[in-house]
NUTIZA-146532 format. One record per atom (N, C-alpha, C): residue in one letter; atom name; x, y, z. Coordinates in nm, 2 decimals, padded with zeros to 4 digits. Atoms other than C-alpha are relative to their C-alpha. Layout:
! residues N
@rest a atom CA c1 X c2 Y c3 Z
...
//
This chain:
! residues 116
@rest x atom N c1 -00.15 c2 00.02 c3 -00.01
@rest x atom CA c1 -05.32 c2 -04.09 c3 -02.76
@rest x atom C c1 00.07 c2 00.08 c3 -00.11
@rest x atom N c1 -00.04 c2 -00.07 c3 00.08
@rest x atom CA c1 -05.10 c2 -03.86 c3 -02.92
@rest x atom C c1 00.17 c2 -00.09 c3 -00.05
@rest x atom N c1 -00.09 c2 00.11 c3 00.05
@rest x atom CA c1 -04.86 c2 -04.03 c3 -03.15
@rest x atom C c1 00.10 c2 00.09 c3 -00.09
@rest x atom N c1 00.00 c2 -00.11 c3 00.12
@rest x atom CA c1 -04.66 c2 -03.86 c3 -03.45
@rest x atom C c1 00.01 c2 -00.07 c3 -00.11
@rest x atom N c1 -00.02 c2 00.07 c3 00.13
@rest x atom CA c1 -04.66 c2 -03.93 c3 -03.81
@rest x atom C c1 00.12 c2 -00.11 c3 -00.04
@rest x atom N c1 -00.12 c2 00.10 c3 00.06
@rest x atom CA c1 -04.35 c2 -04.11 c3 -03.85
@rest x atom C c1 -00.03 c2 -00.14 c3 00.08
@rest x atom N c1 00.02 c2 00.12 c3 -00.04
@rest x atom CA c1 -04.51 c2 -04.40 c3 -03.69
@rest x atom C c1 -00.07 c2 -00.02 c3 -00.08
@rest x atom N c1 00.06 c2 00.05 c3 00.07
@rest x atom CA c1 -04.72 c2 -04.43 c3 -03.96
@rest x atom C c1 00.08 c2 00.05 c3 -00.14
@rest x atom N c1 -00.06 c2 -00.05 c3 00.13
@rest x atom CA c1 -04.59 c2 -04.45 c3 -04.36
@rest x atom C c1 -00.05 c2 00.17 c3 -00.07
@rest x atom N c1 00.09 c2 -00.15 c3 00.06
@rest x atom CA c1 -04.65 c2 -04.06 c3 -04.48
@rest x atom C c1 -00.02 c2 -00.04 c3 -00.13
@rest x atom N c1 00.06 c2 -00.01 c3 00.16
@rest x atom CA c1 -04.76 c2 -04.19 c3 -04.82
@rest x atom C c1 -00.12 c2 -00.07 c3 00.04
@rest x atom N c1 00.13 c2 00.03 c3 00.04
@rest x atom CA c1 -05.02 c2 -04.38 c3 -04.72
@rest x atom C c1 -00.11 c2 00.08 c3 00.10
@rest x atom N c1 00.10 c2 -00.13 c3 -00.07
@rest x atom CA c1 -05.16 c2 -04.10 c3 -04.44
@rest x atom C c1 -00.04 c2 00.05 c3 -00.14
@rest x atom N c1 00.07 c2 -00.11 c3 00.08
@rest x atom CA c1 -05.16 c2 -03.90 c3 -04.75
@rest x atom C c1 -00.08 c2 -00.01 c3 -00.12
@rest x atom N c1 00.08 c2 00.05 c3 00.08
@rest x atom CA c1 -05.31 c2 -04.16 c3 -04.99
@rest x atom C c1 -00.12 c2 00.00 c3 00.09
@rest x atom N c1 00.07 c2 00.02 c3 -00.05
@rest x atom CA c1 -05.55 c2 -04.21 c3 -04.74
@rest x atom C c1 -00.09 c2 00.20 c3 00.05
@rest x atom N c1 00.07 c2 -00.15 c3 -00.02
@rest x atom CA c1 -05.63 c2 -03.78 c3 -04.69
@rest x atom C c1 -00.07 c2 00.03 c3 -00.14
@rest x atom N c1 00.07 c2 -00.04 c3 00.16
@rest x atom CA c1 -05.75 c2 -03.79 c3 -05.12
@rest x atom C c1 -00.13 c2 -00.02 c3 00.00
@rest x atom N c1 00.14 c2 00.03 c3 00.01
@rest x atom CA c1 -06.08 c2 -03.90 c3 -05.01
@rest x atom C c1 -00.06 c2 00.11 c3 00.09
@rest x atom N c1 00.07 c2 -00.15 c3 -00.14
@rest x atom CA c1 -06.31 c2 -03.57 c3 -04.88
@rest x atom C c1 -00.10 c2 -00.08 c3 00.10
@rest x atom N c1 00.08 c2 00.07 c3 -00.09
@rest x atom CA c1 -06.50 c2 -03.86 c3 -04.72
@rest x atom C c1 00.08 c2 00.00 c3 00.14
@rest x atom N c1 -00.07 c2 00.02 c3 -00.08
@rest x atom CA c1 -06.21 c2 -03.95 c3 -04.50
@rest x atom C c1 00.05 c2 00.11 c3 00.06
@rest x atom N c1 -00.05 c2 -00.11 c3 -00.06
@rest x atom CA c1 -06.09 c2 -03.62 c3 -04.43
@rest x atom C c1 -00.12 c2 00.07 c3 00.10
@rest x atom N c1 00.14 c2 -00.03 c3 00.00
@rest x atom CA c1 -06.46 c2 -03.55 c3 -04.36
@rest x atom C c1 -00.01 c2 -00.05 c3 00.16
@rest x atom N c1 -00.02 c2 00.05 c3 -00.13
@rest x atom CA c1 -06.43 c2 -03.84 c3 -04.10
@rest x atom C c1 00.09 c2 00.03 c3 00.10
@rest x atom N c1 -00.11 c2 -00.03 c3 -00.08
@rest x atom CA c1 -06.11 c2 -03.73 c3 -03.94
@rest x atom C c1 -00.02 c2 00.10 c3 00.08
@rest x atom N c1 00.01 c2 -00.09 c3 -00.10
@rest x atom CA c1 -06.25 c2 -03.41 c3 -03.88
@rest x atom C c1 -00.12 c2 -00.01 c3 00.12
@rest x atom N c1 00.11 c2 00.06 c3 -00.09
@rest x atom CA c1 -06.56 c2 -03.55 c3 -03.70
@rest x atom C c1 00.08 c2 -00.07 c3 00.12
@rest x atom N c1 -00.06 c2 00.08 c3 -00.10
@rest x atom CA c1 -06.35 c2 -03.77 c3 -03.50
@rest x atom C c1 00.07 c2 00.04 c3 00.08
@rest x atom N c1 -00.11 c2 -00.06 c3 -00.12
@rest x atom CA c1 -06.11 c2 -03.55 c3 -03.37
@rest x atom C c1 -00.13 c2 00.07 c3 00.06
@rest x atom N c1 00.08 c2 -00.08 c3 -00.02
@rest x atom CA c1 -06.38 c2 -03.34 c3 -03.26
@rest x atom C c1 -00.12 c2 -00.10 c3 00.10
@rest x atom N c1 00.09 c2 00.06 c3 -00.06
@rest x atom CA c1 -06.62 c2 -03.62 c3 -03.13
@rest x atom C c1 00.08 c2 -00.10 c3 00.07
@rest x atom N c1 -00.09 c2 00.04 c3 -00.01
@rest x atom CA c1 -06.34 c2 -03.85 c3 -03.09
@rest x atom C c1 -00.08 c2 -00.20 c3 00.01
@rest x atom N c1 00.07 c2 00.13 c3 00.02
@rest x atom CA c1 -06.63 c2 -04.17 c3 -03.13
@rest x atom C c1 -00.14 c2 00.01 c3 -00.04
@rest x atom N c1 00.09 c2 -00.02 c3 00.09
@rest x atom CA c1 -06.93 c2 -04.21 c3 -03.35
@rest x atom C c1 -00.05 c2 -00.15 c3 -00.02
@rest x atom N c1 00.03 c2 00.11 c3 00.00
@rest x atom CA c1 -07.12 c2 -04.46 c3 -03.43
@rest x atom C c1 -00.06 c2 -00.01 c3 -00.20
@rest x atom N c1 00.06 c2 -00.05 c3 00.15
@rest x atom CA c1 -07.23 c2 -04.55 c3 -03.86
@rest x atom C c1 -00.13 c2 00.09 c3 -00.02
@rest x atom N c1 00.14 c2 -00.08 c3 00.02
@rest x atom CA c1 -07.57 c2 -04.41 c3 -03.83
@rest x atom C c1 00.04 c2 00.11 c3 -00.01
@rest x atom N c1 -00.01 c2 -00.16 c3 -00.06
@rest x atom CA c1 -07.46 c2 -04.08 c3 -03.69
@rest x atom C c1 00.08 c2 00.05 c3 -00.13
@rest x atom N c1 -00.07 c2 -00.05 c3 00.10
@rest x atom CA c1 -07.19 c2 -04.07 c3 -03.95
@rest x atom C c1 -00.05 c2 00.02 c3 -00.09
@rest x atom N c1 00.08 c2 00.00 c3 00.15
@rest x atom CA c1 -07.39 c2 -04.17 c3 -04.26
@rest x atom C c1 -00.14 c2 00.16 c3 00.01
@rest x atom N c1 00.08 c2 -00.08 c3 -00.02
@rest x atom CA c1 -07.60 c2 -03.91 c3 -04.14
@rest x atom C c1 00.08 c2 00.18 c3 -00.04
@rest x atom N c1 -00.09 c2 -00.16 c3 -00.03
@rest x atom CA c1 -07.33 c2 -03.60 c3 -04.07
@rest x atom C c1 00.10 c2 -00.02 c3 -00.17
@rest x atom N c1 -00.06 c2 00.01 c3 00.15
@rest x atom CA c1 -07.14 c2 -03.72 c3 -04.45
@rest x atom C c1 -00.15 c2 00.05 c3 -00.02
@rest x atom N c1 00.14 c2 -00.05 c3 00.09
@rest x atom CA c1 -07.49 c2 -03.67 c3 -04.57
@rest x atom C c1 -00.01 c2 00.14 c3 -00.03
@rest x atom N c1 -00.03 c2 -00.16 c3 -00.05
@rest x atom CA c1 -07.55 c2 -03.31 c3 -04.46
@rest x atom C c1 00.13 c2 00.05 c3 -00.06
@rest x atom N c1 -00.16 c2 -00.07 c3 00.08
@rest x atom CA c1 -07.13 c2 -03.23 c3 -04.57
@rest x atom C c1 -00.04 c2 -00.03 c3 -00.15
@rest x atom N c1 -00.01 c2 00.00 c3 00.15
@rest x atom CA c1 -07.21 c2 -03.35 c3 -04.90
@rest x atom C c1 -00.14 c2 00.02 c3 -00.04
@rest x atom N c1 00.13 c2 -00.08 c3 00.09
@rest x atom CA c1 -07.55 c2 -03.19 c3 -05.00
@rest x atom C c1 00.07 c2 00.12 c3 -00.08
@rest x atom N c1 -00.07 c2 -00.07 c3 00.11
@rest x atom CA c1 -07.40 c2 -02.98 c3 -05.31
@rest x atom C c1 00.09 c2 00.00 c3 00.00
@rest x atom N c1 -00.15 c2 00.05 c3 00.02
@rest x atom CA c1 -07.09 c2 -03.14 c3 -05.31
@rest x atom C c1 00.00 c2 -00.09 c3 -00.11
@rest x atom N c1 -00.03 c2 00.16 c3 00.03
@rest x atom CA c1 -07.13 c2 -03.50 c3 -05.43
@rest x atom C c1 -00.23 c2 00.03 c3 -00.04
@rest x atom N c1 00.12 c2 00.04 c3 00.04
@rest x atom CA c1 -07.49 c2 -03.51 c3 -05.61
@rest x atom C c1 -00.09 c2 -00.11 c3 -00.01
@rest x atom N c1 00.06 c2 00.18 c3 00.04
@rest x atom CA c1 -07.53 c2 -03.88 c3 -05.63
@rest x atom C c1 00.01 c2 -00.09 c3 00.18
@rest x atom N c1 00.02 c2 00.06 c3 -00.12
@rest x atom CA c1 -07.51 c2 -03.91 c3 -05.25
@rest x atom C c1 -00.13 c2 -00.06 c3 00.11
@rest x atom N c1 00.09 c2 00.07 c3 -00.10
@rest x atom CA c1 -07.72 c2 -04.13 c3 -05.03
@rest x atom C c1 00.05 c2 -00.04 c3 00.09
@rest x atom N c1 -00.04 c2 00.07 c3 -00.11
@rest x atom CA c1 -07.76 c2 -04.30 c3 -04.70
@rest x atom C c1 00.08 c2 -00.09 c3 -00.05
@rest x atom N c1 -00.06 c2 00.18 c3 00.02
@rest x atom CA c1 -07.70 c2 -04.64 c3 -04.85
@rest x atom C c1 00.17 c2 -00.02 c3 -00.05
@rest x atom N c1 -00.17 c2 -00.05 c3 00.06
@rest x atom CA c1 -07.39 c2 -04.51 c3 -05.09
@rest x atom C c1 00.08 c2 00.03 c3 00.15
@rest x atom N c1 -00.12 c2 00.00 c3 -00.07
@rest x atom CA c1 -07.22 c2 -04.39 c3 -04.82
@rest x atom C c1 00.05 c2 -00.06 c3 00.13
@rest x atom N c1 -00.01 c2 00.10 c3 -00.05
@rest x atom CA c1 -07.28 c2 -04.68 c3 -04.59
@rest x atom C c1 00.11 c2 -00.12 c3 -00.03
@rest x atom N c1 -00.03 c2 00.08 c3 00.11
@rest x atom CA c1 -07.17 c2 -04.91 c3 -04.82
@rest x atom C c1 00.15 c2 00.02 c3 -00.03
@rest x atom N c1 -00.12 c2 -00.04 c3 -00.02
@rest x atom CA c1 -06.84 c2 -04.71 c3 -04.88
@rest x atom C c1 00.04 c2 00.03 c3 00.12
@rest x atom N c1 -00.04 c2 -00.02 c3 -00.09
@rest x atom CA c1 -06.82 c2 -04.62 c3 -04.55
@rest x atom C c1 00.08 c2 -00.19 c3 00.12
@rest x atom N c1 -00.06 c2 00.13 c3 -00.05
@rest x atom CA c1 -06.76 c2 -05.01 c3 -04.46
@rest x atom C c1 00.10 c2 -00.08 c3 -00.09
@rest x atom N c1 -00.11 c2 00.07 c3 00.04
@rest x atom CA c1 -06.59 c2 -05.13 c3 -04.75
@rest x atom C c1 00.12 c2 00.11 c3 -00.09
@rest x atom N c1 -00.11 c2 -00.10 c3 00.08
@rest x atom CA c1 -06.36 c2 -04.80 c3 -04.85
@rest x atom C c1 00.03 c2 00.06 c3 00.14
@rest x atom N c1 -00.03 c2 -00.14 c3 -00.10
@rest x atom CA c1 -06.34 c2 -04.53 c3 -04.60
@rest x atom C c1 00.07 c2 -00.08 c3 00.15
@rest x atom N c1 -00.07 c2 00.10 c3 -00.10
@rest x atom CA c1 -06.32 c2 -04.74 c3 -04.27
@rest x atom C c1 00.16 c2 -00.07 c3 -00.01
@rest x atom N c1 -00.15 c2 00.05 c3 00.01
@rest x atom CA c1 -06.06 c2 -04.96 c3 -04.36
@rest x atom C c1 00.10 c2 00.04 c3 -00.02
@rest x atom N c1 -00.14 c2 -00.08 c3 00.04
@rest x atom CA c1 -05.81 c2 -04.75 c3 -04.50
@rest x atom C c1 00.05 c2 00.09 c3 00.12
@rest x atom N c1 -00.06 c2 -00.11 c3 -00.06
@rest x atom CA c1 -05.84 c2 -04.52 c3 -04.20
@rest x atom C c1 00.02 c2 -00.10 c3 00.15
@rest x atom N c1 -00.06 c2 00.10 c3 -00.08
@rest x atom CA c1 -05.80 c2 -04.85 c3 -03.97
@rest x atom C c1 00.13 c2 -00.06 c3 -00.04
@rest x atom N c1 -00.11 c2 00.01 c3 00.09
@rest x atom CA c1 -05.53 c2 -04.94 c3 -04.20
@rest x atom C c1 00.15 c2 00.08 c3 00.03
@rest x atom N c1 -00.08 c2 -00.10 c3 -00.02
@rest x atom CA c1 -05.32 c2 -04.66 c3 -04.09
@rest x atom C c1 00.01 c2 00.06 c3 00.17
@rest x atom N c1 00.01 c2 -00.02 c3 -00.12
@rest x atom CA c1 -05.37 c2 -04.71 c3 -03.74
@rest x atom C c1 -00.11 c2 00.13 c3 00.06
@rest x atom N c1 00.06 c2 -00.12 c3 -00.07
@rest x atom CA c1 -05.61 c2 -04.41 c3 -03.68
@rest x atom C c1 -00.13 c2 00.01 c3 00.08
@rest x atom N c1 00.11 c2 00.03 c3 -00.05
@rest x atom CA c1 -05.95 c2 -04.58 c3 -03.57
@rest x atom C c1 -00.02 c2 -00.12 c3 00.05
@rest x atom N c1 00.03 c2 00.14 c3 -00.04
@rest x atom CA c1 -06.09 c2 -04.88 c3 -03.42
@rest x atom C c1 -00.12 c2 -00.02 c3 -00.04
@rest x atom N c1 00.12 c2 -00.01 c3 00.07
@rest x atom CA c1 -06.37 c2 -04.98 c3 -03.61
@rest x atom C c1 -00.10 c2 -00.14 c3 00.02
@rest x atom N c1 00.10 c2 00.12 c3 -00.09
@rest x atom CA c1 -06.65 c2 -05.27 c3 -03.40
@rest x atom C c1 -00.10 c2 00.03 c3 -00.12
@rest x atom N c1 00.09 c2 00.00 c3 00.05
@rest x atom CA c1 -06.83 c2 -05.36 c3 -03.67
@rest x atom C c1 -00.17 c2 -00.10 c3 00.05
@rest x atom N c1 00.14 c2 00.08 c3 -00.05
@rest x atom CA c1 -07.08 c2 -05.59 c3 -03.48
@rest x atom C c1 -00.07 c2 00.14 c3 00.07
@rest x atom N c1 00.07 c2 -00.15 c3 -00.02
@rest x atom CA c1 -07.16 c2 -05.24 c3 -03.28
@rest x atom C c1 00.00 c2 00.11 c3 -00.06
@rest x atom N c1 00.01 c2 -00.13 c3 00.10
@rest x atom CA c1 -07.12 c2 -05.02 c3 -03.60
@rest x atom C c1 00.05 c2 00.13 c3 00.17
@rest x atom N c1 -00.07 c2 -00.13 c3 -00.06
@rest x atom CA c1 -06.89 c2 -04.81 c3 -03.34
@rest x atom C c1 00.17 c2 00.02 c3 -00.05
@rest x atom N c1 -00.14 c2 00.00 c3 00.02
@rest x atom CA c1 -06.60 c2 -04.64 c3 -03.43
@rest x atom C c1 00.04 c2 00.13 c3 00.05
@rest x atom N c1 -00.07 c2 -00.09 c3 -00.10
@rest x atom CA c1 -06.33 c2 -04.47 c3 -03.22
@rest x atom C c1 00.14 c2 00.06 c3 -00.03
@rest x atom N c1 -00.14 c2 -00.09 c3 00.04
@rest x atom CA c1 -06.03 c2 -04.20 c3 -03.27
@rest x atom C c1 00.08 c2 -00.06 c3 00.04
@rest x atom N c1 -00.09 c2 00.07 c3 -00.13
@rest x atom CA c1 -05.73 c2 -04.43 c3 -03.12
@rest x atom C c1 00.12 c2 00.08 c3 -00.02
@rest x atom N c1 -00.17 c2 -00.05 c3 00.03
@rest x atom CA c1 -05.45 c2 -04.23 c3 -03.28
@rest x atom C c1 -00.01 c2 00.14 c3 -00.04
@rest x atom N c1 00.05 c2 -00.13 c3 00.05
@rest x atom CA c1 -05.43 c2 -03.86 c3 -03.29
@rest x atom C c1 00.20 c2 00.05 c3 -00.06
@rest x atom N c1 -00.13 c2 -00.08 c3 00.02
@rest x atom CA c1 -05.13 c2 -03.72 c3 -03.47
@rest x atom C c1 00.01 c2 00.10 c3 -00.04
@rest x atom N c1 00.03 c2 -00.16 c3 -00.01
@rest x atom CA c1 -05.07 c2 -03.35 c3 -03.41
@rest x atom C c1 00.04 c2 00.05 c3 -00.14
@rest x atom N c1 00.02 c2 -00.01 c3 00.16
@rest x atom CA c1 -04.94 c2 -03.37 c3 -03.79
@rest x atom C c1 -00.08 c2 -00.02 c3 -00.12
@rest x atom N c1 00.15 c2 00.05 c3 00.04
@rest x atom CA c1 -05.25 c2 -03.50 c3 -03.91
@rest x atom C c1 -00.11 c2 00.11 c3 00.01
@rest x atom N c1 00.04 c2 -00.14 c3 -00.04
@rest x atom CA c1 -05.40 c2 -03.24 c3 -03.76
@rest x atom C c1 00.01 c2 00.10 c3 -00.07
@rest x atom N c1 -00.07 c2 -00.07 c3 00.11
@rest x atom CA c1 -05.19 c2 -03.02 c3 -03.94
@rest x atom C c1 -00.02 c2 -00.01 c3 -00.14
@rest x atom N c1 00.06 c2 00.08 c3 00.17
@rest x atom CA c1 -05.27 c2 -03.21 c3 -04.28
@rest x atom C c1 -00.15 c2 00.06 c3 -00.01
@rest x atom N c1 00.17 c2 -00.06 c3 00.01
@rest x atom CA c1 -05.61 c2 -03.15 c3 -04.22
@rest x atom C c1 -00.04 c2 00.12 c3 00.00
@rest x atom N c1 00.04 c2 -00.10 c3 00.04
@rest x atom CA c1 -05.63 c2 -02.83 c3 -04.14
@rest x atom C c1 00.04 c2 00.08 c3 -00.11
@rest x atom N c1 -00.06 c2 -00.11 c3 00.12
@rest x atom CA c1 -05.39 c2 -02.73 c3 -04.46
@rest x atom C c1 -00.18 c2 -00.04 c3 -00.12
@rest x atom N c1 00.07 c2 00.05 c3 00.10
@rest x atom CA c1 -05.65 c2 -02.95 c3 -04.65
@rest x atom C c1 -00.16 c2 00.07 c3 -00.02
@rest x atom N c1 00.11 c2 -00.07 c3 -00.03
@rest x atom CA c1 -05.96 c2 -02.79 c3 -04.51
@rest x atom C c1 -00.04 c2 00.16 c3 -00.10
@rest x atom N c1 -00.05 c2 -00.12 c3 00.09
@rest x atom CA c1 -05.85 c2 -02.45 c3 -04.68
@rest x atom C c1 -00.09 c2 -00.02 c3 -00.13
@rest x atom N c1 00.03 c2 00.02 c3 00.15
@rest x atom CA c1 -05.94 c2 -02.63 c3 -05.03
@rest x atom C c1 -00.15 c2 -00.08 c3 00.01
@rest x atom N c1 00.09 c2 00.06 c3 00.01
@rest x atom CA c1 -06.26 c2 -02.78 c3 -04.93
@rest x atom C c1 -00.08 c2 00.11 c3 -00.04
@rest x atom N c1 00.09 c2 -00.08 c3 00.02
@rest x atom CA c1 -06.59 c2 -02.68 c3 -05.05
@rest x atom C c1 -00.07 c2 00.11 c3 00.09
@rest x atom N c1 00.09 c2 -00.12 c3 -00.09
@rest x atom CA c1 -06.72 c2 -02.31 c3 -04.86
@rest x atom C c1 -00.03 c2 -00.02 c3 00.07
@rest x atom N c1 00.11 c2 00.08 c3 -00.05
@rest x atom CA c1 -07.02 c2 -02.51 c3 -04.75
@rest x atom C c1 00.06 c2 -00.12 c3 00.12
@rest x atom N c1 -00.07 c2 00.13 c3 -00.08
@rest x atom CA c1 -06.83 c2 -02.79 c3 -04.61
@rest x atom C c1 00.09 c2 00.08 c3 00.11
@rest x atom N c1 -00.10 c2 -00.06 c3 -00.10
@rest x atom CA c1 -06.56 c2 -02.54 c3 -04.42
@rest x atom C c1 -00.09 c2 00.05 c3 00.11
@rest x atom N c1 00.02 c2 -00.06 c3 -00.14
@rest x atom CA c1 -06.82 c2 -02.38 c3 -04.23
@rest x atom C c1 -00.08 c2 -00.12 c3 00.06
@rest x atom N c1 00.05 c2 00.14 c3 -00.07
@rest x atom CA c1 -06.94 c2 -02.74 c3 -04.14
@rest x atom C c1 00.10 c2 -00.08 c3 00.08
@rest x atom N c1 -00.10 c2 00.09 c3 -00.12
@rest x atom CA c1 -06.65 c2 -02.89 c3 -03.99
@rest x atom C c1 00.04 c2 00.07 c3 00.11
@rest x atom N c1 -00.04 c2 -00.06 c3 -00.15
@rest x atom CA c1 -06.56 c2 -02.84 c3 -03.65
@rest x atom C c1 00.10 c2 00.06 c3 -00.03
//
């Protein structure tokens, strides 16, 4: 569903873009547009090998349920079934989009040529 930003607060889209986890997930989602934790804790893994040194499965499990998730359900942009660890793109905003790809720019080399 294409929506646009001003249905959501632009400070907390953009508090919620500070995390390269989350942006990480946004770009996966638009792109896959539903995923499930495994897959994800798996595909952050891979993005953050010589990023984030202290990364693991479990770490980013762990934040993936009680940081990341919420904040980007929080802002209307996912639906997040945690009894079926699925979670699904519900809101796509073509400015978001926009956000992302300015933000993309500044990610790590490694990570650019990894995101869809």
């Amino acid at each position: 569903m294409t929506n646009t930003i001003k249905d959501t607060e632009l400070d907390n889209v953009l508090r919620v873009l500070t995390s390269h986890y989350r942006r990480w997930i946004l770009h996966l989602l638009i792109e896959q547009k539903a995923t499930t934790i495994d897959e994800l804790v798996i595909e952050l893994c891979t993005l953050g090998e010589g990023v984030d040194e202290d990364i693991t499965e479990g770490g980013i499990s762990t934040r993936l349920h009680h940081v990341d998730l919420p904040k980007l359900v929080d802002i209307g942009v996912i639906n997040y079934d945690s009894e079926r660890e699925k979670i699904v793109l519900i809101e796509y905003h073509e400015e978001l989009q926009d956000l992302l790809a300015t933000t993309k720019k500044w990610e790590d080399p490694v990570v650019q040529s990894q995101l869809p």
